[in-house]
C-alpha positions as CSV (number, residue, x, y, z in Angstrom):
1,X,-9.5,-19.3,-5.4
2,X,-9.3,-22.8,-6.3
3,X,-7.0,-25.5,-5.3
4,X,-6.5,-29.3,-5.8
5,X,-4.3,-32.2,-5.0
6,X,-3.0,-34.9,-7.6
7,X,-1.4,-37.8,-7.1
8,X,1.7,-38.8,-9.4
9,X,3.3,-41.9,-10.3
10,X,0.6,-44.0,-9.4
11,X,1.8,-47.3,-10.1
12,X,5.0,-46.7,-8.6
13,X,6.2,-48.3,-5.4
14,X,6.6,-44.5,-3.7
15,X,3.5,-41.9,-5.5
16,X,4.1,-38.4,-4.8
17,X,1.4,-36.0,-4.0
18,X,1.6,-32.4,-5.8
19,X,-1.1,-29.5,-4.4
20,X,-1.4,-26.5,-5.6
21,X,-3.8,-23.1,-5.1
22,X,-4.1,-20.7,-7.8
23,X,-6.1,-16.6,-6.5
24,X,-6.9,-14.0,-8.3
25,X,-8.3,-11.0,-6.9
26,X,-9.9,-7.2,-8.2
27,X,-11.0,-4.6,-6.4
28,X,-12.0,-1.0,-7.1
29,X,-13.2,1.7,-4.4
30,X,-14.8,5.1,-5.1
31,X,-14.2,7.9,-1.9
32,X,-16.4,10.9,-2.5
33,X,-17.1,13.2,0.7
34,X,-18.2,16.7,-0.2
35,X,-19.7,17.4,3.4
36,X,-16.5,16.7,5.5
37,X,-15.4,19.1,8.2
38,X,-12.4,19.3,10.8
39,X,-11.0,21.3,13.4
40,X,-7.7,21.6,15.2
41,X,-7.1,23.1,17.9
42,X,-4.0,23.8,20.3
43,X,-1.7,22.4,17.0
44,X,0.2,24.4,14.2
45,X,-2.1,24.8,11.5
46,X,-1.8,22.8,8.3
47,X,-0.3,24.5,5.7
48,X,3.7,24.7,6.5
49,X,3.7,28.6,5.6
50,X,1.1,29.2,9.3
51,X,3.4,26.6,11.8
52,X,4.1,29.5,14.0
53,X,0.1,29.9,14.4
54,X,-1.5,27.8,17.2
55,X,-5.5,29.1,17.1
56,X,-7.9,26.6,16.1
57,X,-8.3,25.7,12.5
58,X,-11.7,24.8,11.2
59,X,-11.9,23.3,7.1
60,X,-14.7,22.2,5.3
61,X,-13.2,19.1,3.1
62,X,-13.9,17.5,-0.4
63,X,-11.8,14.6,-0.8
64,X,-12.5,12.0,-3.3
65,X,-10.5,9.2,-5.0
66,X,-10.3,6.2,-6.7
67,X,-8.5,2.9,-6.3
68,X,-7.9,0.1,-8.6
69,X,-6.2,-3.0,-7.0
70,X,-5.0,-6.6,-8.3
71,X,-3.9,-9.3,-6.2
72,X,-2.8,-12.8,-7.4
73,X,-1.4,-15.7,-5.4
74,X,0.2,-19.2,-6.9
75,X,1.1,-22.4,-4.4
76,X,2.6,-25.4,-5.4
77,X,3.7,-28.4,-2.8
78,X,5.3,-31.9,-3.7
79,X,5.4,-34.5,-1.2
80,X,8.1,-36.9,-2.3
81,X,7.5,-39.0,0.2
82,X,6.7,-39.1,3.6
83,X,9.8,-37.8,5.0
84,X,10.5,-35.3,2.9
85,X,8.2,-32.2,1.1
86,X,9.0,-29.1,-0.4
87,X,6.3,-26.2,-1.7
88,X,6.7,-22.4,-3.5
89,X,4.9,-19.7,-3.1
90,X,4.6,-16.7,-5.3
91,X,2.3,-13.6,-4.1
92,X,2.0,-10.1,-6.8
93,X,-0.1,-7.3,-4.9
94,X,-0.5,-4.1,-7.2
95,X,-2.7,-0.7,-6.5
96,X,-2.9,2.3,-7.8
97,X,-4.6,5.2,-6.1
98,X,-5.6,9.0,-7.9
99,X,-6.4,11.1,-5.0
100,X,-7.5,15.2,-5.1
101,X,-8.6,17.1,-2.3
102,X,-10.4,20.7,-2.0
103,X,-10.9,22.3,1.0
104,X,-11.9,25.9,2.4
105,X,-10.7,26.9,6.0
106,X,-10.0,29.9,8.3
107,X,-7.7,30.9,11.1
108,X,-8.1,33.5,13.8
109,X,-4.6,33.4,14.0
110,X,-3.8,34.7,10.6
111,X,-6.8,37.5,10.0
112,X,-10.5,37.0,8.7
113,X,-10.2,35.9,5.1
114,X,-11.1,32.5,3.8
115,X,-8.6,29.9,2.3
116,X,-8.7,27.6,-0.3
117,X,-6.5,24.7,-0.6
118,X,-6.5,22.0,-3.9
119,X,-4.3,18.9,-4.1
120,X,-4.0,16.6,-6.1
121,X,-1.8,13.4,-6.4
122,X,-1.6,9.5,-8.0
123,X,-0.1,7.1,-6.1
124,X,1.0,3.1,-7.3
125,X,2.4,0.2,-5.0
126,X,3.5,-2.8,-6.0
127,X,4.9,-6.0,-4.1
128,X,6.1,-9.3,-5.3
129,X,6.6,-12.2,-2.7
130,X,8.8,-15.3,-3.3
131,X,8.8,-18.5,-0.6
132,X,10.3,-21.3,-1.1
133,X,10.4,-23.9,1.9
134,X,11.0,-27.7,2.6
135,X,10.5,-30.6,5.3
136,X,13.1,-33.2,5.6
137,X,13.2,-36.3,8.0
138,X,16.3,-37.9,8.1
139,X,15.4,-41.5,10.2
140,X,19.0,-42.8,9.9
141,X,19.8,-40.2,12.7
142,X,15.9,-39.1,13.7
143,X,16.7,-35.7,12.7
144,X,14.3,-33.0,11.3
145,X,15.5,-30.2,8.9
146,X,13.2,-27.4,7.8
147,X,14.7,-24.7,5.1
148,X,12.8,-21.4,4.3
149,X,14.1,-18.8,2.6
150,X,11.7,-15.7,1.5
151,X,12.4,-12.8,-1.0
152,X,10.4,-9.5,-0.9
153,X,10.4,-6.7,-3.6
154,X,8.7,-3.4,-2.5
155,X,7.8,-0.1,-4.5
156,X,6.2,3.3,-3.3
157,X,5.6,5.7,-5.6
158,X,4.3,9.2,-5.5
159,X,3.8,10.2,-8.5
160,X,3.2,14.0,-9.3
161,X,2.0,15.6,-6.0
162,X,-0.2,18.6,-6.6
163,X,-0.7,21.6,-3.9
164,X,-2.1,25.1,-4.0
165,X,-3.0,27.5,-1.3
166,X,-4.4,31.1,-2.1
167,X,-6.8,33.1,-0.3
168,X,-10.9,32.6,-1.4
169,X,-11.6,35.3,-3.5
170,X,-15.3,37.3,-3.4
171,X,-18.1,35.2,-5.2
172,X,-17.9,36.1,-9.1
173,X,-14.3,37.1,-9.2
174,X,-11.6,34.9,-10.3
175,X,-8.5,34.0,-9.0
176,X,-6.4,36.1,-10.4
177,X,-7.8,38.8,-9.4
178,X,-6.8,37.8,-5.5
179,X,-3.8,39.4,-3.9
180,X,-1.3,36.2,-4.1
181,X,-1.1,32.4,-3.3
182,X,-1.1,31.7,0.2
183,X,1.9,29.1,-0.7
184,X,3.5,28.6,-3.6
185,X,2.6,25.9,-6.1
186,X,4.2,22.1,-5.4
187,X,5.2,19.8,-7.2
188,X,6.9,16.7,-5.7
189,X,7.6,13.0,-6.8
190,X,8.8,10.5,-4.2
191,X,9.7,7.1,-4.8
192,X,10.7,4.1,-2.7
193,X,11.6,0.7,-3.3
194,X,12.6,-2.3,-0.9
195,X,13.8,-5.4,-1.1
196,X,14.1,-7.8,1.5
197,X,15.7,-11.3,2.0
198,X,15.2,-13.9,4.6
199,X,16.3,-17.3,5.1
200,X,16.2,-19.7,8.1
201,X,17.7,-23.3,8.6
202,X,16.1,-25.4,11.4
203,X,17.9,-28.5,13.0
204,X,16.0,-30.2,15.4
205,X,17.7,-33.7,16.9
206,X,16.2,-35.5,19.9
């Protein structure tokens, strides 16, 4: 992330300063857990179709995934003077996520077979930040004046959820041949977006 300062207008009687910062960030993470267990007890169990069932649920889990993420940040500041200063700040943050889960569990509650559960779903967020802010000293009345005013743009999506419940069938058979899916196949997308605004005006007089 590197950042300098320069100095303008040298040979002037008043040289202004300008900073700036410039960041650029990648990152990628792997998730693979084939051995993962859990167990609930005393709670509705966890597909939607069992809720009235309160035994204890035990699952052995497979999740795995994959992120890819990008971050970048660019600062600029300019010191007019030594009363007065403004600086802008623009932030991007971007990651997108491919996640897919299989598990195996049983319930008491519900009988002696053995589940099988598969999800799978890709999920992307992205947010953009805008700041903008100055410093102003006013010495004919000694009075201080600060402005900031920030912009935020938010998105969430969900993009193709995946989910299947049906019972285990016996090793060597295929699923077809089992009596019927525990739940019935989903498909969702889900999307959110935000923006937000926020300014502020500071007077500040001895």
């Amino acid at each position: 992330m590197p950042g300098n300062q320069l100095t303008l207008f040298k040979k002037s009687k008043n040289p202004k300063a300008l900073g700036f910062l410039v960041g650029l960030r990648y990152n990628r993470e792997t998730e693979y857990d084939p051995g993962s267990t859990f167990i609930r007890t005393g709670e509705p169990s966890m597909m939607r179709t069992l809720a009235m069932n309160t035994g204890a649920t035990q699952a052995r889990v497979a999740p795995s995934g994959i992120t890819h993420s990008w971050n970048a940040l660019a600062s600029l500041s300019l010191k007019l003077n030594r009363n007065n200063s403004i600086s802008l700040l623009a932030m991007a943050n971007a990651l997108g996520q491919a996640n897919a889960r299989y598990q195996r569990f049983r319930n008491p509650g519900i009988g002696v077979d053995e589940y099988a559960s598969e999800d799978q779903y890709y999920e992307q967020r992205r947010m953009f930040v805008y700041q903008l802010s100055s410093r102003h000293l006013i010495p004919a009345i000694n009075t201080k004046v600060e402005a900031d005013i920030s912009y935020t743009d938010g998105n969430r999506d969900l993009l193709d959820f995946k989910a299947l419940t049906y019972v285990q069938p016996p090793p060597g058979e295929p699923i077809t041949e089992v009596e019927a899916a525990l739940t019935a196949p989903t498909r969702a997308y889900r999307f959110l977006n935000e923006t937000l605004l926020d300014a502020r005006l500071t007077l500040e007089v001895p």
